[in-house]
N, C-alpha and C positions, 0 to 999 in steps of 0.2 A: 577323196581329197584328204591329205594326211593335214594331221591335229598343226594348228598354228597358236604364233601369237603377235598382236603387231602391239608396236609402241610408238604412238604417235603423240609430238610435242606441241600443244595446242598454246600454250602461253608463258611468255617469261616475266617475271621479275625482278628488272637491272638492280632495283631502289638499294637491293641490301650488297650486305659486303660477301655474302654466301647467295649467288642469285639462284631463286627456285624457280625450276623446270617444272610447269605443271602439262602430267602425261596423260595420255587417255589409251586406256587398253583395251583390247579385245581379243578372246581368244576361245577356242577350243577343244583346249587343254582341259582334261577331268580334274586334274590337282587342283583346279584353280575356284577357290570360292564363286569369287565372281567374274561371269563370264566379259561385261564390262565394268570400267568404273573410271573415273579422272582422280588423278592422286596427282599431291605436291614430293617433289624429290632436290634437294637442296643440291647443288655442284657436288659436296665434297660426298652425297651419296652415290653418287654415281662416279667419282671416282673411290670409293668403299666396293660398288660393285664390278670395276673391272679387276681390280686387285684380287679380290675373292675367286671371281671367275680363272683370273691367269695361274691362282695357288693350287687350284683343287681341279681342274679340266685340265691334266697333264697330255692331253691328247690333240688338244685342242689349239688352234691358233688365233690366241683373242688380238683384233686389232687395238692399236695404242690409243686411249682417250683424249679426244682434241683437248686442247688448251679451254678453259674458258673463254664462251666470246665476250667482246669487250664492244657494248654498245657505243654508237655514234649520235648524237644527240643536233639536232640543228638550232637557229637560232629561237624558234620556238620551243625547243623541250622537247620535243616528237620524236621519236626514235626513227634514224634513218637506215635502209635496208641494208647489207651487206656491200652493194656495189650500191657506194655513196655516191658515188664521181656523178652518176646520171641524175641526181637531185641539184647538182652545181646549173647555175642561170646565171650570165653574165647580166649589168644595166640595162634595161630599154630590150630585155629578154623576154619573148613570152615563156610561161610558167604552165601554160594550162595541159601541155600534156604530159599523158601519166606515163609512167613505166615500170614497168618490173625491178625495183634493184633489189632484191633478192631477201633471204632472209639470214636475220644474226646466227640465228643458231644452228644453219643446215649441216654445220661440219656432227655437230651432236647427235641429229637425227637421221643421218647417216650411218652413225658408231650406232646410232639402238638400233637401227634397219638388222645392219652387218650381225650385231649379237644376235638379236632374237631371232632370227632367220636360220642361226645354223642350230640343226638338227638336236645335234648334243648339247648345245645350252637350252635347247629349251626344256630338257630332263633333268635339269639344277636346279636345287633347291635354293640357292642364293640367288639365282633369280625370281623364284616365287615371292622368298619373304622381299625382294627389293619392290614388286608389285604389292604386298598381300599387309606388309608392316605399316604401322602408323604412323603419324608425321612426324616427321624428325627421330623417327627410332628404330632407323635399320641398321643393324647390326648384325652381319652375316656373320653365321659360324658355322665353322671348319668340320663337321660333325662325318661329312662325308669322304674328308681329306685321308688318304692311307698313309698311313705310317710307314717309313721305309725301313729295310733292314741296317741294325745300326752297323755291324761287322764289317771292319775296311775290308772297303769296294779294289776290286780291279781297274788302276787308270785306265782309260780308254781312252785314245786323243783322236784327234780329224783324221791325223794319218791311216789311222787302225781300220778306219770304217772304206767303204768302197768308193772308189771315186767320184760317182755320182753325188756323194755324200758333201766328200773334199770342195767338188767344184761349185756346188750350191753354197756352200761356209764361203767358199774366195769369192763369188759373185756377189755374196751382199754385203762383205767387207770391203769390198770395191766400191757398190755401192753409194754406203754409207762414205766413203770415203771422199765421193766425186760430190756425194750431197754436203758435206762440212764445205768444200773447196768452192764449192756455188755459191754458197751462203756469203762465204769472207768477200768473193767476187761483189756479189749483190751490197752487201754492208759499204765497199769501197766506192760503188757506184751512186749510191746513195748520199753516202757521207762527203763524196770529194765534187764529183761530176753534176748530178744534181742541184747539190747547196750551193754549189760555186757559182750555176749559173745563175741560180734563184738569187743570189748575191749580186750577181754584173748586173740583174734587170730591174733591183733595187737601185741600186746604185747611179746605174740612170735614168732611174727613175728620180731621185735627188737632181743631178743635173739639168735634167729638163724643168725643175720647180725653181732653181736659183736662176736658170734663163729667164722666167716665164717673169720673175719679180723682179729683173731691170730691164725687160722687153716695155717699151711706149706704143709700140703699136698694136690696137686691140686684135687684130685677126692673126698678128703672130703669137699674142698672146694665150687666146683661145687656144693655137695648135700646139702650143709648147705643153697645154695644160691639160690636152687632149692625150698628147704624145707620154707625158710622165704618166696618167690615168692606167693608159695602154701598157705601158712596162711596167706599172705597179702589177696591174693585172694576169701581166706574164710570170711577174717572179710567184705569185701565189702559185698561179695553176703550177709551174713548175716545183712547186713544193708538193702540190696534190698528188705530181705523176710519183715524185719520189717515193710518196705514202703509199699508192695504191701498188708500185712494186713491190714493199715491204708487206704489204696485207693478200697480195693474191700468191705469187711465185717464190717468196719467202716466208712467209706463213706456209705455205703448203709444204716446201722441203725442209724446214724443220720440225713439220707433223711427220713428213715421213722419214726421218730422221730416226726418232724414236720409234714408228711403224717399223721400219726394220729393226733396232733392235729388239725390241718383240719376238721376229722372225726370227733372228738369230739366238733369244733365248728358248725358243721354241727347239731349234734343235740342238741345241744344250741340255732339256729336256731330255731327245731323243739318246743323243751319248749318256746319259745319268741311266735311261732305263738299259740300256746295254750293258750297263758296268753292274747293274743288279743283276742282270741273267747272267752273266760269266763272273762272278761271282757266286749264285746260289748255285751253276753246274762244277764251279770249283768245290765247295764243300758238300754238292751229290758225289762228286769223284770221289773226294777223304772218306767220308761217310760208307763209300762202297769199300773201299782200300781197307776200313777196320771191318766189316765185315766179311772181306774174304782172308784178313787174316787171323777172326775167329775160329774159321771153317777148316783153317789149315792148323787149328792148335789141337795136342792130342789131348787136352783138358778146356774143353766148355761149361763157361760156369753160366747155367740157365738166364739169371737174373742180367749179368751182364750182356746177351746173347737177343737177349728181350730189347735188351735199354737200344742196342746197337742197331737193332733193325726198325726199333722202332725211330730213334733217327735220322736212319735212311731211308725210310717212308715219310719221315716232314722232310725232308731236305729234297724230296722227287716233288713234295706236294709243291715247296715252294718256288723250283725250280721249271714247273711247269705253269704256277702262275707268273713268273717274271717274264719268261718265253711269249706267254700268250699277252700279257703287259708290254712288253716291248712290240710284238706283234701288232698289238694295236695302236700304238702311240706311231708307228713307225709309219703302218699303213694310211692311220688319220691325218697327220702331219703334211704326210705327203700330198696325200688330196687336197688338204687345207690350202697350202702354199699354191698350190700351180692352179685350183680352182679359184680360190678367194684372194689369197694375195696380191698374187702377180697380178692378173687381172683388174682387179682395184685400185692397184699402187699405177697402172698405164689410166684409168679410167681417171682418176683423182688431180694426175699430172697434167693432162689433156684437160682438162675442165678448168686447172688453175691457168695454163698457159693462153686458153681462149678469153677468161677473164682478166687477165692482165691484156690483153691485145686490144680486150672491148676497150678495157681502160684510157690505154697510150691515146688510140686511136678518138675517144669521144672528145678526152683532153686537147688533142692537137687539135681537133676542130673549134675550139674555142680561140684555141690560139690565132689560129688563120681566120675567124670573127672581129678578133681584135687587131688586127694587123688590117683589116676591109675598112674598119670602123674609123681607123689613123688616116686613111689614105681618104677616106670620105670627107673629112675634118680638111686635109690638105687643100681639097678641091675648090671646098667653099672659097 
């Protein structure tokens, strides 16, 4: 069984304005002092460690760090799960059964799954010290980060590279594209269709209160008073459906919004290490070029004859590490996206669009509760 490491998020603390993740490890990784331990890791470390990881893992495809989650608080103070909607009880509701509604920070524990799970992070050192450092005092550094050659590079653009290349840069420019245009969609739906009606059910909700107070008759009284109770109650939930659209299917495409550009600086990556290898085969070419026009002079001077070969023996050294640099960045990349990626960004989307549906759908049943509840009132 090859060496792992898992990072599991056992408890949050909302109280502060930096809320701290406390993680509990376990691993069997040799670098690692200890093979378990629970340590505190503040938000802003853990965005210190994707940052670190996206600057020095040029190989690599780190997913984008969710947002901070933004606890929900009930009227007791209690922290309510992610899918709040299933803790909503209307009046004369029984309460006693429980349910899963999920947890605040699964989008986080998700991102350390994804990170510490692939291969190559878990041979980084910024991930050790982000495990291994003390509280409040991680500071990853770049110790491991190469240097690039500084001598203007060769542009490289999309076009240059093979089509396979082209078409993956236009698919998640598309993308990205169709996720902005969702978003505006969802913001309009929200803001105009939702509030509006959460407005008319207020609204008659008002009307039914001015009937109810020059009605003389007590039983038409009761139903007028029944009646506004029930469209008070409609224009709520229909503010909750609003919210819960904004938290499941728009929270999620604007996580994945910035997931793909990730991907997309990922292989902006891949174009930078190309432009290094065709340029250090540019100056093995120069480098050969004054060497064979040593060979062809009828006076060699020793010392110059040294300097020039010697070189074009760093300019082969370096042109074969860029080669096998690009080689791997090219090859990893690739893996990266079509194994972890893609697959997670359909996994992530699916999960959001079933949790919005749980949502719509738990909400409408409230609704058609209260609409039972009006007609019941009628009857009497």
């Amino acid at each position: 069984m090859p060496s792992r490491i898992q990072l599991q998020v056992t408890n949050v603390d909302y109280k502060r304005q930096d809320p701290v993740f406390w993680i509990e490890v376990k691993t069997t990784l040799t670098k690692y002092k200890q093979k378990q331990k629970r340590f505190p890791r503040y938000y802003s470390e853990l965005s210190k460690l994707h940052d670190h990881l996206a600057s020095t893992l040029d190989d690599v495809l780190i997913p984008a760090l969710p947002t901070c989650p933004t606890p929900r608080l009930d009227k007791e103070g209690k922290l309510v799960g992610r899918q709040w909607w299933l803790s909503i009880k209307l009046p004369h509701e029984s309460s006693s059964e429980k349910v899963d509604a999920g947890l605040v920070e699964n989008k986080i524990q998700d991102w350390l799954d994804r990170v510490s799970e692939h291969e190559r992070v878990q041979d980084s050192e910024g991930l050790r010290e982000f495990v291994e450092s003390e509280v409040a005092k991680f500071r990853p550094t770049s110790n491991n980060f190469k240097s690039r050659n500084k001598l203007p590079l060769i542009n490289v653009s999309e076009e240059d590279m093979e089509p396979e290349f082209e078409y993956c840069m236009k698919e998640l420019t598309t993308f990205s594209s169709n996720l902005n245009q969702i978003i505006a969609r969802l913001e309009k739906l929200v803001n105009e269709e939702n509030v509006e009606m959460a407005i008319c059910w207020m609204n008659l909700s008002s009307s039914w209160v001015s009937y109810g107070g020059i009605e003389r008759n007590p039983g038409l009284f009761i139903l007028y008073k029944s009646v506004a109770k029930g469209y008070q109650q409609l224009s709520d939930l229909e503010r909750f459906q609003a919210i819960a659209l904004n938290e499941t299917i728009g929270d999620e495409i604007l996580y994945q919004t910035r997931n793909c550009n990730s991907a997309q600086n990922a292989m902006q990556r891949r174009l930078n290490a190309l432009s290094d290898y065709l340029t250090s085969r540019k100056i093995t070419e120069s480098s050969l070029k004054s060497v064979e026009r040593l060979k062809s002079s009828t006076i060699i001077d020793r010392q110059q004859a040294s300097e020039a070969i010697a070189i074009l023996e760093n300019a082969r050294t370096n042109q074969n590490a860029n080669k096998d640099r690009f080689n791997k960045v090219d090859t990893n990349l690739r893996n990266d996206i079509e194994e972890n990626y893609r697959p997670n960004v359909k996994k992530d989307m699916l999960r959001a669009i079933k949790e919005f549906a749980k949502s719509q759908l738990y909400l409408e049943k409230k609704k058609l509760l209260i609409f039972q509840e009006i007609l019941e009132n009628k009857k009497m």
